[in-house]
OpenMM code with the backbone's topology and positions (N, CA, C; nanometers):
from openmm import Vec3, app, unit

residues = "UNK UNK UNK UNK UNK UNK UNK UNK UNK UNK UNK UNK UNK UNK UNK UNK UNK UNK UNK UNK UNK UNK UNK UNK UNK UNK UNK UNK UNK UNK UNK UNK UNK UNK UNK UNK UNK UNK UNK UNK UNK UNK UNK UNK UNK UNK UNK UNK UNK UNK UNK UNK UNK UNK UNK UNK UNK UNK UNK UNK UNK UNK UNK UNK UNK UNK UNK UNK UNK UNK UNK UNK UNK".split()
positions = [
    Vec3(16.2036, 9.2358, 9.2979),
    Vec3(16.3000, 9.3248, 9.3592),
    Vec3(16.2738, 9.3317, 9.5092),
    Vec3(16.3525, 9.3135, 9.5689),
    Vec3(16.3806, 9.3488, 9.7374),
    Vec3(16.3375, 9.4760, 9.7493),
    Vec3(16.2739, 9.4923, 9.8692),
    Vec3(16.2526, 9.6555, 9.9537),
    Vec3(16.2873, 9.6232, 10.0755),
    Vec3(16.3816, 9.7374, 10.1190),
    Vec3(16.4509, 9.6815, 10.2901),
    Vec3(16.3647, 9.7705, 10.3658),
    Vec3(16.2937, 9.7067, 10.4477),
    Vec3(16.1838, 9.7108, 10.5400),
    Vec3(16.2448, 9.8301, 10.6466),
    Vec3(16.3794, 9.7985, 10.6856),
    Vec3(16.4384, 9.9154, 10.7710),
    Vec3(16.5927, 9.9393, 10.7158),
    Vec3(16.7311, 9.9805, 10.8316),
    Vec3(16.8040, 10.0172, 10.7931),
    Vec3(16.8958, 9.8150, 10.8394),
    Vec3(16.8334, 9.7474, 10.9233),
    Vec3(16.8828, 9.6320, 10.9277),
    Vec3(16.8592, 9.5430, 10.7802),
    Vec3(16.7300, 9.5084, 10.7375),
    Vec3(16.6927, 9.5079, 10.5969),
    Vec3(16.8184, 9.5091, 10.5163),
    Vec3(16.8503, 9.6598, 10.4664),
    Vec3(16.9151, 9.7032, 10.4242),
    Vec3(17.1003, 9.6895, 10.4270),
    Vec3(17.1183, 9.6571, 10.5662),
    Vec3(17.2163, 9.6253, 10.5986),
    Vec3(17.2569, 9.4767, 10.5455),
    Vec3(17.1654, 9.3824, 10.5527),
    Vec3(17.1782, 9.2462, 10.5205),
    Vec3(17.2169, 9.2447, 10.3852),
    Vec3(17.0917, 9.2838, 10.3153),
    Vec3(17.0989, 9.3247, 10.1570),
    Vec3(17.2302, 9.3730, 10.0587),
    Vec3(17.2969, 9.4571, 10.1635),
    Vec3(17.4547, 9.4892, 10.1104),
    Vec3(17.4989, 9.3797, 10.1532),
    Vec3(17.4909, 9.3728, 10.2430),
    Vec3(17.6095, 9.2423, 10.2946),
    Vec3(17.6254, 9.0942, 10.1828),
    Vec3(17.4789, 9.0813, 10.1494),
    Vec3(17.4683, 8.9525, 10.0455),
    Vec3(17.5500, 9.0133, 9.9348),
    Vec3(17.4958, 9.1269, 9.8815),
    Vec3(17.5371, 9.1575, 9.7157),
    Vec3(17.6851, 9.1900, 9.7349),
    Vec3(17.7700, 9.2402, 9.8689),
    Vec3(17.8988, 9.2178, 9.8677),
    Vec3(17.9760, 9.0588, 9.8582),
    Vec3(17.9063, 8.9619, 9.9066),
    Vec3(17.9298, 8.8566, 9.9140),
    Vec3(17.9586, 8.7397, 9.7769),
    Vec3(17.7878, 8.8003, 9.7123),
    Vec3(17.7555, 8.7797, 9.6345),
    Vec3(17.8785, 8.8042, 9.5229),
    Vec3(17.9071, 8.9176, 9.5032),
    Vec3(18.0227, 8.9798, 9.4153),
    Vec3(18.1493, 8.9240, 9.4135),
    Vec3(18.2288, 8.9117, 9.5745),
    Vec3(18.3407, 8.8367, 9.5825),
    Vec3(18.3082, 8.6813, 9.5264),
    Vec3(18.1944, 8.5612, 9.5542),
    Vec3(18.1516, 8.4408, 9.5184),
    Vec3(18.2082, 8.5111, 9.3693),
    Vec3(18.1157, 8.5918, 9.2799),
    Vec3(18.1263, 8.5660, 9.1480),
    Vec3(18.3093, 8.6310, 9.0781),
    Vec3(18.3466, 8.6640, 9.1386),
    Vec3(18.4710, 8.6791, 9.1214),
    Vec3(18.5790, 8.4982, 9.0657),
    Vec3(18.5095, 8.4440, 9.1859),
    Vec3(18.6004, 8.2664, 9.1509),
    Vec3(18.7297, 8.2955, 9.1953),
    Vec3(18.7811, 8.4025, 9.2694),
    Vec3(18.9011, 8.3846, 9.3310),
    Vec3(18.9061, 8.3196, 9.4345),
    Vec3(18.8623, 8.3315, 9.5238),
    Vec3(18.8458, 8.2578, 9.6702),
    Vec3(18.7598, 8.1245, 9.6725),
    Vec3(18.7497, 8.0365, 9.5896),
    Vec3(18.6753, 7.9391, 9.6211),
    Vec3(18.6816, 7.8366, 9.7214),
    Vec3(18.7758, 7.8614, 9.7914),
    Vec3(18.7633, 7.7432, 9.9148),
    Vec3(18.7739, 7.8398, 10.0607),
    Vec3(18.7020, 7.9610, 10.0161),
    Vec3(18.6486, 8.0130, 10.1317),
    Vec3(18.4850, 8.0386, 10.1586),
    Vec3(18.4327, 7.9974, 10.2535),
    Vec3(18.2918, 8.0126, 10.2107),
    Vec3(18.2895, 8.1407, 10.3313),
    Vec3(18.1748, 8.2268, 10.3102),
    Vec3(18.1420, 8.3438, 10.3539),
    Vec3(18.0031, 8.3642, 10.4038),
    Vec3(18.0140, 8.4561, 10.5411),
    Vec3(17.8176, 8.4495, 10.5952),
    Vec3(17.8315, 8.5975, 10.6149),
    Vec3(17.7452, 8.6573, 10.5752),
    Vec3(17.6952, 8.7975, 10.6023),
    Vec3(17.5865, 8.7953, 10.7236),
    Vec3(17.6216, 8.9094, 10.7614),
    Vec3(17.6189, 8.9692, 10.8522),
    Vec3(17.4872, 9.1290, 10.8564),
    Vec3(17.4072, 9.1234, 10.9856),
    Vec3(17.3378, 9.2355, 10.9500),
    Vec3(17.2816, 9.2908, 11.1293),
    Vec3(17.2715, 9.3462, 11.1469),
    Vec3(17.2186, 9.3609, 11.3392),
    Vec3(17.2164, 9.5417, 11.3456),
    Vec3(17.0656, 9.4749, 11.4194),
    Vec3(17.0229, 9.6398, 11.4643),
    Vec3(17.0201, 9.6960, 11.5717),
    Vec3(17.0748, 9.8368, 11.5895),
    Vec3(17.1642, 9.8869, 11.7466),
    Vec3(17.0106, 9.9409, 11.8169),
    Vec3(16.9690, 9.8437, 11.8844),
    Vec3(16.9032, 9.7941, 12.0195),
    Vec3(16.8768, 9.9796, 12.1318),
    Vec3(17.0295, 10.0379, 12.1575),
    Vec3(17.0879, 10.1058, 12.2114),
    Vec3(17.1509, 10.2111, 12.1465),
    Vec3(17.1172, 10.3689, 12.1979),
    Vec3(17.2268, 10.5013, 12.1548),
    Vec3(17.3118, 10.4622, 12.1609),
    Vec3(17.4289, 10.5122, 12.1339),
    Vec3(17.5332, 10.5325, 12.1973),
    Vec3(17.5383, 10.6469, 12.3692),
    Vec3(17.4578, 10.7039, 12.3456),
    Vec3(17.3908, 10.7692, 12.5151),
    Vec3(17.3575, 10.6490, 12.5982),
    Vec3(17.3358, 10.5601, 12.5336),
    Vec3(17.2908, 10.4628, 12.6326),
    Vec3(17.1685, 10.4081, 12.6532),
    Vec3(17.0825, 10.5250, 12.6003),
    Vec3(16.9169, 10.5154, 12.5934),
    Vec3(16.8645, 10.3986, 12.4778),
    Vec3(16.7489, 10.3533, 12.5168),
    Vec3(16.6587, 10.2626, 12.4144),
    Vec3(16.6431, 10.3576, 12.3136),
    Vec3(16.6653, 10.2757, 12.1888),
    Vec3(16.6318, 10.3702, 12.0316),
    Vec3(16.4894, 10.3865, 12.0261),
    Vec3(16.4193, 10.4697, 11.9526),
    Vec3(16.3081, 10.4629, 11.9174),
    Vec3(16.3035, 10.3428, 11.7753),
    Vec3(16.2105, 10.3408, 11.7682),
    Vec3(16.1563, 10.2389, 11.6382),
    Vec3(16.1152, 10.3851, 11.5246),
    Vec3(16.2299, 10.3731, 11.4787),
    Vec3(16.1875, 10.4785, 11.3514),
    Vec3(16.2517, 10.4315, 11.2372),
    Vec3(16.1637, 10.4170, 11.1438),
    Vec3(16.2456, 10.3609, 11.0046),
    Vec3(16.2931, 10.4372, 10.8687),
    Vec3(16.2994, 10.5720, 10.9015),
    Vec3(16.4379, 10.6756, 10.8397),
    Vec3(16.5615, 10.6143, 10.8508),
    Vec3(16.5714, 10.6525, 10.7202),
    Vec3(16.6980, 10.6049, 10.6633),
    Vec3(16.7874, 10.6833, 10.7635),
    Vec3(16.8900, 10.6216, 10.8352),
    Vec3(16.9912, 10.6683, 10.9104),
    Vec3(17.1281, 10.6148, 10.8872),
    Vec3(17.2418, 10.6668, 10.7805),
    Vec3(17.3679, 10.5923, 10.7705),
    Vec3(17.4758, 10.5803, 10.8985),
    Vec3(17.3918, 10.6774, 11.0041),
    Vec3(17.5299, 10.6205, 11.1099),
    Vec3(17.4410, 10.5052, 11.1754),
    Vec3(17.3767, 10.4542, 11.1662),
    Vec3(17.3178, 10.3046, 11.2627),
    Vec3(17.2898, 10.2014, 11.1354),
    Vec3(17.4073, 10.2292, 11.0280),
    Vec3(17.4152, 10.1199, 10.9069),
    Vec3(17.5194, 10.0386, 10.9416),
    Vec3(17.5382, 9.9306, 10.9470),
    Vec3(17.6789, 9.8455, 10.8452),
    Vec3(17.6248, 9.7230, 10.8398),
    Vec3(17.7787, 9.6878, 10.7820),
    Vec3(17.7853, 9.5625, 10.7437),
    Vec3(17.8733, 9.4707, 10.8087),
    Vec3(17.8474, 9.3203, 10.8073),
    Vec3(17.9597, 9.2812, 10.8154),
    Vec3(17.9476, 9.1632, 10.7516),
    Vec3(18.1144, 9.0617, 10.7199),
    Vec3(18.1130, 8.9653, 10.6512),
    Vec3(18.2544, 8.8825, 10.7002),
    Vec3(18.2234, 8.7651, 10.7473),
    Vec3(18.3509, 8.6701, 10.7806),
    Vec3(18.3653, 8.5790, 10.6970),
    Vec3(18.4919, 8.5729, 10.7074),
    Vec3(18.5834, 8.5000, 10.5792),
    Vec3(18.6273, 8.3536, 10.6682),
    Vec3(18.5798, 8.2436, 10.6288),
    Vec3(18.5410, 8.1134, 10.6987),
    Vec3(18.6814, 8.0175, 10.6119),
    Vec3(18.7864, 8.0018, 10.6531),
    Vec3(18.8858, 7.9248, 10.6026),
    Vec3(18.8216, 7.8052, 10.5959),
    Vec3(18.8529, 7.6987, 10.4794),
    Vec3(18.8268, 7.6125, 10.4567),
    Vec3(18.8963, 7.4708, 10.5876),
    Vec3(18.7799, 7.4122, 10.6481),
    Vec3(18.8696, 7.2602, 10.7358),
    Vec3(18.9550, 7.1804, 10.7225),
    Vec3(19.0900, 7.1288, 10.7499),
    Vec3(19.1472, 7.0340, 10.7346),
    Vec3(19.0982, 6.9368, 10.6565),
    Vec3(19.1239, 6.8389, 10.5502),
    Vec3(19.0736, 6.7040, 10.5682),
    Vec3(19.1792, 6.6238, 10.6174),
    Vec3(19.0777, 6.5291, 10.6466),
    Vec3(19.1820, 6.4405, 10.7458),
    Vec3(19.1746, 6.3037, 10.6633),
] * unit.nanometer
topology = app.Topology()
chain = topology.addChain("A")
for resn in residues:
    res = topology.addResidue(resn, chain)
    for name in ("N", "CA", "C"):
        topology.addAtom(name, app.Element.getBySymbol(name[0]), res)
């Protein structure tokens, strides 16, 4: 079993098992998909964050792009 080390960790971790979920679906198969995970560096004040690894849901997400399949030529 995974343990997410911080709230980036954690962020990745959803991002796969969302990914993960749409893959096992088999609807979209000629889209391939990369998750997404990044940790805010910066407040929104502007100031350097501290390094604290409490769970915090407003400095969570996710993200995930949907990669259309290439032409063949």
């Amino acid at each position: 079993m995974l343990v997410p080390g911080s709230n980036t960790d954690l962020g990745l971790m959803r991002a796969l098992a969302v990914v993960q979920e749409i893959e096992n679906t088999g609807k979209l198969k000629n889209v391939k998909f990369r998750a997404f995970s990044a940790g805010q560096l910066y407040l929104p004040s502007g100031k350097l964050a501290a390094v604290n690894r409490d769970a915090d849901a407003s400095r969570r997400r996710i993200e995930i792009r949907f990669i259309p399949p290439g032409k063949k030529q």
